[in-house]
LOFI-497290 format. One record per residue (C-alpha): y, z, x; residue in three letters. Coordinates in steps of 0.05 Angstrom, whole numbers, padded with zeros to 5 digits, always signed. Each point is the difference from the previous one (the first is absolute). Example, Ala and Ser with C-alpha at 12.3 -4.5 7.8 and 13.67 -1.06 7.14 Angstrom:
-00090+00156+00246ala +00069-00013+00027ser 
***
This chain:
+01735+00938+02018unk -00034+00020+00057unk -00080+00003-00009unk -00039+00032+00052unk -00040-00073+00029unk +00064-00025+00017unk +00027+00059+00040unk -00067+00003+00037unk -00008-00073+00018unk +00070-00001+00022unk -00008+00063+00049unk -00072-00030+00031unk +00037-00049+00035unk +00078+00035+00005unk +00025+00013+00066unk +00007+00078+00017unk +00069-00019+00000unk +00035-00060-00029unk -00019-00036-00058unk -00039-00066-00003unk +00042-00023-00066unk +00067-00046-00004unk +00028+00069-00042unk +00049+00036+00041unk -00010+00065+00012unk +00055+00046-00027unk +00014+00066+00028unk +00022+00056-00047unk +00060+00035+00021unk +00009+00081-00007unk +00014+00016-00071unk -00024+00058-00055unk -00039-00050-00044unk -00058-00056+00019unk -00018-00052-00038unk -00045-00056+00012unk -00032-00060-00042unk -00069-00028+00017unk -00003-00056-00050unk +00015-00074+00003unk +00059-00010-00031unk +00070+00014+00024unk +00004+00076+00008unk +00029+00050-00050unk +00063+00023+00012unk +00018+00046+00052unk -00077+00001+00025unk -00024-00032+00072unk -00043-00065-00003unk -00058+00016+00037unk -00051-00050+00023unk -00067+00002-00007unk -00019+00009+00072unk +00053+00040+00028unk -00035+00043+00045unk +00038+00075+00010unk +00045-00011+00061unk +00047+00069+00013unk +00063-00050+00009unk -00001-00024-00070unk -00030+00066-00027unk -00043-00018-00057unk -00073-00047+00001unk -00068-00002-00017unk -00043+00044+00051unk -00054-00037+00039unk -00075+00028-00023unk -00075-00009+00009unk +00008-00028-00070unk +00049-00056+00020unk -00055-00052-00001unk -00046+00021-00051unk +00022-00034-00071unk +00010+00047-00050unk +00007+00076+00043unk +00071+00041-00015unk +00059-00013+00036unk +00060+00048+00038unk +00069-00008-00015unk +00050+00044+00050unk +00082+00000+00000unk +00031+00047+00057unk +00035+00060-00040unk +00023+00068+00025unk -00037+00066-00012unk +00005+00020-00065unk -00026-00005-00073unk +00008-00072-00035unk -00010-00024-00072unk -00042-00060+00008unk +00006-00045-00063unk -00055-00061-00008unk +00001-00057-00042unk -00087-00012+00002unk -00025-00060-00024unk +00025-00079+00003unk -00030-00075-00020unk -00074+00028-00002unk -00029+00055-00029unk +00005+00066+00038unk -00034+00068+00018unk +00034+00039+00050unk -00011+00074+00024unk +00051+00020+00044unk +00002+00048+00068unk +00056+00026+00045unk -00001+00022+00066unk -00068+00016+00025unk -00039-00012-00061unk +00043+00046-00052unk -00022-00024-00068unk +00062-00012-00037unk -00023-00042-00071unk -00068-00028-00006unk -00025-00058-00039unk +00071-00033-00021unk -00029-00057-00047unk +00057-00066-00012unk -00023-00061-00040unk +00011-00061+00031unk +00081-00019+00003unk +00011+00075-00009unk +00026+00061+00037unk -00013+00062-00015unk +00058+00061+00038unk -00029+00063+00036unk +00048+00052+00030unk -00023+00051+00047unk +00030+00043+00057unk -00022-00007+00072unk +00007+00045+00056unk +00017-00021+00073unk -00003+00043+00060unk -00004-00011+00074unk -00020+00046+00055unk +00065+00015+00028unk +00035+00072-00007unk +00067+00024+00014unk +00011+00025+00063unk +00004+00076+00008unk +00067+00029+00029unk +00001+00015+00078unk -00045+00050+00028unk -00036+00012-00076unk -00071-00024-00002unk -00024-00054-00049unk -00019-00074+00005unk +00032-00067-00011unk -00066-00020-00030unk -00064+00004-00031unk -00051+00007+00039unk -00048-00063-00030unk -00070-00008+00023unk -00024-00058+00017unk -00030-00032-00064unk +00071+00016-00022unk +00039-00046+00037unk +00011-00066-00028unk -00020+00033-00081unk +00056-00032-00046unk +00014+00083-00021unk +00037+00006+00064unk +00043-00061+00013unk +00060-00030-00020unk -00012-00042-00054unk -00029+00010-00069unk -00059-00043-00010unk -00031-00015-00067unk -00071-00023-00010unk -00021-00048-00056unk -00069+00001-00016unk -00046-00016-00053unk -00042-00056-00031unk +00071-00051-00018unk +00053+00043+00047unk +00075-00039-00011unk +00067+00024+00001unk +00059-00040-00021unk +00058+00042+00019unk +00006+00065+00037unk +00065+00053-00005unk +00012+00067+00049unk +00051+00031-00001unk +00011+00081+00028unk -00003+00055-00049unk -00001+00074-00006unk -00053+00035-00036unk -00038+00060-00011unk -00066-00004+00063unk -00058+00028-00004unk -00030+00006+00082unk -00062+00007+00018unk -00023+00045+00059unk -00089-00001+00014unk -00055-00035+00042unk -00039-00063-00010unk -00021+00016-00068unk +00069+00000-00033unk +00045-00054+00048unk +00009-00074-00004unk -00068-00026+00037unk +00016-00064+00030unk -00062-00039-00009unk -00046-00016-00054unk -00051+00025-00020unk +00025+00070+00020unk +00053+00023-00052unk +00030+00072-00021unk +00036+00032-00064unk +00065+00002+00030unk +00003-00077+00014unk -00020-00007-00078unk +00051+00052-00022unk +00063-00053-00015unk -00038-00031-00052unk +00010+00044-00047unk +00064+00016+00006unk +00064-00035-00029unk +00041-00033+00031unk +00062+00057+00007unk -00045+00038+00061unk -00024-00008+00055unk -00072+00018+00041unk +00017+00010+00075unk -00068+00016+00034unk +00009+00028+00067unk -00088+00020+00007unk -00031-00023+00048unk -00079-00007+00021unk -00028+00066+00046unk +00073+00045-00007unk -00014+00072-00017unk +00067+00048-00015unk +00013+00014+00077unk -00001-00075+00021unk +00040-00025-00063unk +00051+00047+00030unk -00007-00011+00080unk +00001-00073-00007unk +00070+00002-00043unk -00027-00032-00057unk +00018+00060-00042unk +00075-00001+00041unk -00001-00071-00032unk -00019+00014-00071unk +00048+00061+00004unk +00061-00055+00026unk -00007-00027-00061unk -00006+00044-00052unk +00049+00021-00046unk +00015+00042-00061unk -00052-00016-00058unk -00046-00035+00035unk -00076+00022+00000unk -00048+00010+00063unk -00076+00006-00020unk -00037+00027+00055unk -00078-00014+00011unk -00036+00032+00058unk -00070+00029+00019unk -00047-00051+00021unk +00025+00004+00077unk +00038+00072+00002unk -00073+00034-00011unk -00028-00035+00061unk -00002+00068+00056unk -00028-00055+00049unk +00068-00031+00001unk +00032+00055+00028unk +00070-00022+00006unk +00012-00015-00073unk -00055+00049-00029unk +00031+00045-00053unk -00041+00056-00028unk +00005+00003-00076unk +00008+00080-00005unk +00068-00011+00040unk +00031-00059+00038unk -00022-00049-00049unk +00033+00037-00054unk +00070+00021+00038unk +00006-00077+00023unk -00005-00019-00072unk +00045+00055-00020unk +00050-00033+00059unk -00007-00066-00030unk +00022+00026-00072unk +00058+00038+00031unk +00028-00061+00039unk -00010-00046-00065unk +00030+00052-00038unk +00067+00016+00050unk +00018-00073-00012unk -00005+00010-00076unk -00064-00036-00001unk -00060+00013-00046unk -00074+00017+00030unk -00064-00006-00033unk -00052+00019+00031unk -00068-00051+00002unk -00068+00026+00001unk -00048-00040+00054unk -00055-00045-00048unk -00073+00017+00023unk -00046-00037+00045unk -00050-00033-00029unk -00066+00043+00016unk -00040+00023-00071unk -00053+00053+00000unk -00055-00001-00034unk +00005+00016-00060unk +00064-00072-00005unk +00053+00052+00006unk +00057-00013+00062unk +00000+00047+00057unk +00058+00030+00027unk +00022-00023+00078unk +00058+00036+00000unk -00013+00067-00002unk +00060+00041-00017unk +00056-00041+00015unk -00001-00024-00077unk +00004+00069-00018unk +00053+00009+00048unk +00054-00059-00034unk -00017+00034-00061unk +00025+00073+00033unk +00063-00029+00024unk +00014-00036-00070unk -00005+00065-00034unk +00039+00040+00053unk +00058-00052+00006unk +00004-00039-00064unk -00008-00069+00026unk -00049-00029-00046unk -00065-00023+00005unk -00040-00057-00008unk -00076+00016+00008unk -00027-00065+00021unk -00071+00034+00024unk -00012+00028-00066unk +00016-00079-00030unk -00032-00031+00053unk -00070+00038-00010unk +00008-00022-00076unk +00002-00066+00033unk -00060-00005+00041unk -00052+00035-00043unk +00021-00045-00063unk -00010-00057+00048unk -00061+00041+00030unk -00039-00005+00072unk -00026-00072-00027unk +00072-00031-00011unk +00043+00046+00038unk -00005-00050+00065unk +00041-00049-00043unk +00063+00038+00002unk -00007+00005+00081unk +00010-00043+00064unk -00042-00028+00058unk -00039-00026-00066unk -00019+00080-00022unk -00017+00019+00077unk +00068+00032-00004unk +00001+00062-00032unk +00076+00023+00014unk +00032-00062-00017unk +00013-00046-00058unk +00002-00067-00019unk +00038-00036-00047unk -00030+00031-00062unk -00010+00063+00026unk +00079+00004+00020unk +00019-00030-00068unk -00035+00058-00043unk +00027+00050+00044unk +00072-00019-00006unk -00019+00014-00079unk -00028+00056+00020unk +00072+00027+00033unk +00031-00035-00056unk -00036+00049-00052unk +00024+00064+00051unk +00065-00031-00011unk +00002+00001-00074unk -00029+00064+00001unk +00037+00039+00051unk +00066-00042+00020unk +00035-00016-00066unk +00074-00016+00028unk -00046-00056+00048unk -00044-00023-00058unk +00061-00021-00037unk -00001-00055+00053unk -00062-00025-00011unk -00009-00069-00038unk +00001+00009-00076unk -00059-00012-00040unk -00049+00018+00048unk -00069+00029-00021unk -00022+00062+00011unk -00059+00010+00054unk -00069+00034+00004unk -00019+00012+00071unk -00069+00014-00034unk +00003-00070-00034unk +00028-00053+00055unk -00001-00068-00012unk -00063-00037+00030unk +00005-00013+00071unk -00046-00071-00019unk +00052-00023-00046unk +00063+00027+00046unk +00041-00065+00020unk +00053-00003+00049unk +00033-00058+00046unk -00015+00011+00070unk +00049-00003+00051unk -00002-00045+00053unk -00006+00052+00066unk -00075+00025+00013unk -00025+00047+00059unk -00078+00032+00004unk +00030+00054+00041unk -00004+00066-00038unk +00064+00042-00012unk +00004+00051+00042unk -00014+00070-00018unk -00061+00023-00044unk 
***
């Protein structure tokens, strides 16, 4: 078993590279499957010992990653191995000598199983599929344009989305994992193309739906969010990230698209797209490229600001570009999911006294979300799903309940582990 204390007061006094421990380090040589043990014992089997302070060095290609919680008793702790892009089928064995609670997160934050209770001397298995992606693109042919990479800004560089490893977070009140399986797979993926409110926000306590999406999924597909804070249609294209999405692609795969918040802004003239007609031939662009690669597109309605009238009712900040989705839905037959009509449900059953709650900067924010906020919005997408993507719904985890964005849960009773990475800065984009 590996509890969470004993990673952490092993990495506050590791070397960045090395290990201060009379275990050898032991480097894991190329192969389709990785295996590792974290307990005490002699390891299983076919699975790499790994000792408890083996910091991540590229040369051996699996270790713990060095964090702000490394010295703090009892915070979450990052496991990465080195592994090709690609999807993988991560299989966990949770749990060990002690009693357990473990919530899980790949990447930058993805939620992939929450709350994973094991009674002491127990384990309890978790599957789930994790996407890995770096920046780099094929290059073009001689003389064609293109780029041999995404263009990342700079609170990009460095994010786990875009490197070459796949790092999973363990978080929660009694995080441990006793063994840990990846191996590469092929399955159905379901990418992700939007701004700050739908990708994987790096730092607590900022969060979106996309990052929360995984959850509730099984385990046989896989969530790919490309979003990324302040990107309109125009950038998403100009910076290659949709050149990246579409490299990857492939017949059967779904690409839910969710813009508005930045394409309506005239004062950023270079990405500006007016709802009446650019907006709405760059989404009908995005649907034909998904769809030439025998792709699927659904189409994502922006989810309001939070700015009430009167009267408790939400206001609408985005003029007609909501309108506009719905237009190219009904002219093209990619479907719809009409997150401003769930996210208003939202809001005024929370209403102006509450609403905060489900919001960053602590409720000064009124673009972004926080944990909760995120969380109820996935369901939100999840019930658009159900309602207007059947063949995608049929991947979603069995025996889930069915969700009232009129009734959410309450955001004083919400719970989830927090992730060890925090930033005050505000995403950008508004």
């Amino acid at each position: 078993m590996l509890p969470r204390r004993a990673v952490l007061a092993a990495l506050a006094v590791a070397p960045a590279s090395g290990w201060a421990t009379s275990w050898a380090a032991e480097p894991v040589k190329p192969m389709q499957t990785w295996a590792f043990d974290f307990g005490d014992d002699k390891a299983a089997p076919g699975h790499v010992r790994v000792a408890r302070d083996a910091v991540y060095d590229p040369a051996v290609g699996h270790g713990f990653e060095p964090s702000p919680a490394s010295s703090v008793v009892g915070g979450p702790f990052l496991f990465s191995i080195a592994v090709p892009e690609g999807d993988y089928r991560v299989t966990l064995e949770l749990g060990g000598k002690a009693a357990s609670d473990t919530t899980v997160k790949a990447e930058s934050r993805r939620l992939m199983a929450e709350r994973i209770v094991a009674k002491a001397g127990k384990t309890a298995t978790v599957e789930c599929v994790v996407n890995v992606r770096t920046a780099a693109l094929a290059a073009p042919p001689p003389n064609a344009p293109g780029g041999v990479r995404v263009l990342l800004n700079p609170r990009e560089e460095g994010s786990y989305d875009w490197d070459d490893k796949l790092t999973l977070e363990f978080c929660g009140p009694a995080p441990a994992v006793r063994r840990l399986r990846v191996e590469p797979v092929t399955v159905p993926v379901v990418y992700l193309a939007g701004d700050s409110t739908v990708t994987d926000q790096r730092f607590e306590p900022g969060a979106s739906w996309g990052q929360m999406l995984p959850r509730f999924f099984k385990p046989d597909v896989s969530v790919a969010n490309h979003a990324e804070s302040g990107e309109t249609l125009k950038s998403f294209l100009f910076e290659h990230r949709l050149d990246k999405l579409l490299s990857r692609i492939k017949p059967g795969d779904w690409l839910l698209i969710q813009f508005g918040h930045n394409d309506q802004k005239a004062n950023w003239p270079q990405t500006y797209a007016e709802a009446a007609t650019t907006y709405r031939d760059y989404l009908k662009a995005y649907i034909g490229e998904a769809r030439r690669r025998g792709a699927k597109p659904v189409l994502v309605t922006s989810m309001h600001r939070r700015k009430f009238d009167a009267a408790g009712r939400i206001v609408n900040t985005h003029g007609d570009y909501p309108e506009a989705v719905r237009a190219v839905g009904r002219e093209t037959g990619a479907p719809v999911i009409d997150l401003l009509t769930m996210s208003a449900a939202f809001y005024e059953a929370l209403g102006p006294a509450d609403a905060w709650k489900a919001f960053g900067d602590g409720g000064k924010d009124a673009t972004h979300h926080n944990n909760y906020g995120a969380y109820v919005l996935a369901e939100c997408v999840v019930t658009g799903i159900r309602a207007e993507v059947p063949d995608l719904a049929a991947h979603l985890l069995d025996g889930l309940p069915p969700f009232d964005p009129a009734r959410p849960p309450s955001p004083d009773t919400f719970v989830l582990a927090p992730s060890v990475a925090h930033s005050t800065e505000a995403p950008r984009g508004n």
